[in-house]
N, C-alpha and C positions, 0 to 999 in steps of 0.2 A: 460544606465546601461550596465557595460560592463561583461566581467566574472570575476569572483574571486577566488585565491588559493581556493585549498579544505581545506587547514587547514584555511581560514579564513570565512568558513560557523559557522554560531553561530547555529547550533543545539545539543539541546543535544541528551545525544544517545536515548531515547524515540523519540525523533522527528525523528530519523534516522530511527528508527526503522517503524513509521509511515509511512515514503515515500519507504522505502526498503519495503514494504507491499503493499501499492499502487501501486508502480511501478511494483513489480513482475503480480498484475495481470492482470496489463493494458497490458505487456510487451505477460505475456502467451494468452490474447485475439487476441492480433497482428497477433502471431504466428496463431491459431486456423481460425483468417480469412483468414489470406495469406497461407498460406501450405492444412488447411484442409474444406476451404470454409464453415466454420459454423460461425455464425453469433451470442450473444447471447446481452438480452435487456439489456442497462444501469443498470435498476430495479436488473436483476437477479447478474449482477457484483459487487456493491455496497454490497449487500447481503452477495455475496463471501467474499469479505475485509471485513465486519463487524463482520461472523462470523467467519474471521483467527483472527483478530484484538481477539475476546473475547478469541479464544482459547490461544494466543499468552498470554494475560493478566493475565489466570489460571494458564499458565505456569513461569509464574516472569514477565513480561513486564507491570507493574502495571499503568503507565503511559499514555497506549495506549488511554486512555479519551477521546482525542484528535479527537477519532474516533467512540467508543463508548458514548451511548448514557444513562449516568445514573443516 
């Protein structure tokens, strides 16, 4: 499997929205081990995405399901 345009990814924008949420907070964990040597459990990160994830979904992102659990 090789790479693909971005205009030929099929997600919709909830789905974008889901990995743009993911990714920021795997992205700011990165950061937090390499620069500030804190460490924090899967459990506690998960947590984080679930509760941006719900707040994301009271704010319009109705879709976020995906990630929520309801």
């Amino acid at each position: 499997m090789g790479w693909r345009p971005l205009d030929d990814l099929s997600l919709s924008p909830d789905d974008g929205s889901a990995a743009a949420l993911v990714t920021w907070q795997i992205w700011k964990e990165r950061n937090a081990r390499c620069f500030r040597s804190e460490v924090s459990l899967v459990e506690s990160i998960v947590f984080t995405i679930v509760s941006n994830a719900s707040e994301w979904a009271r704010a319009g992102a109705k879709a976020l399901g995906c990630i929520l659990s309801e």
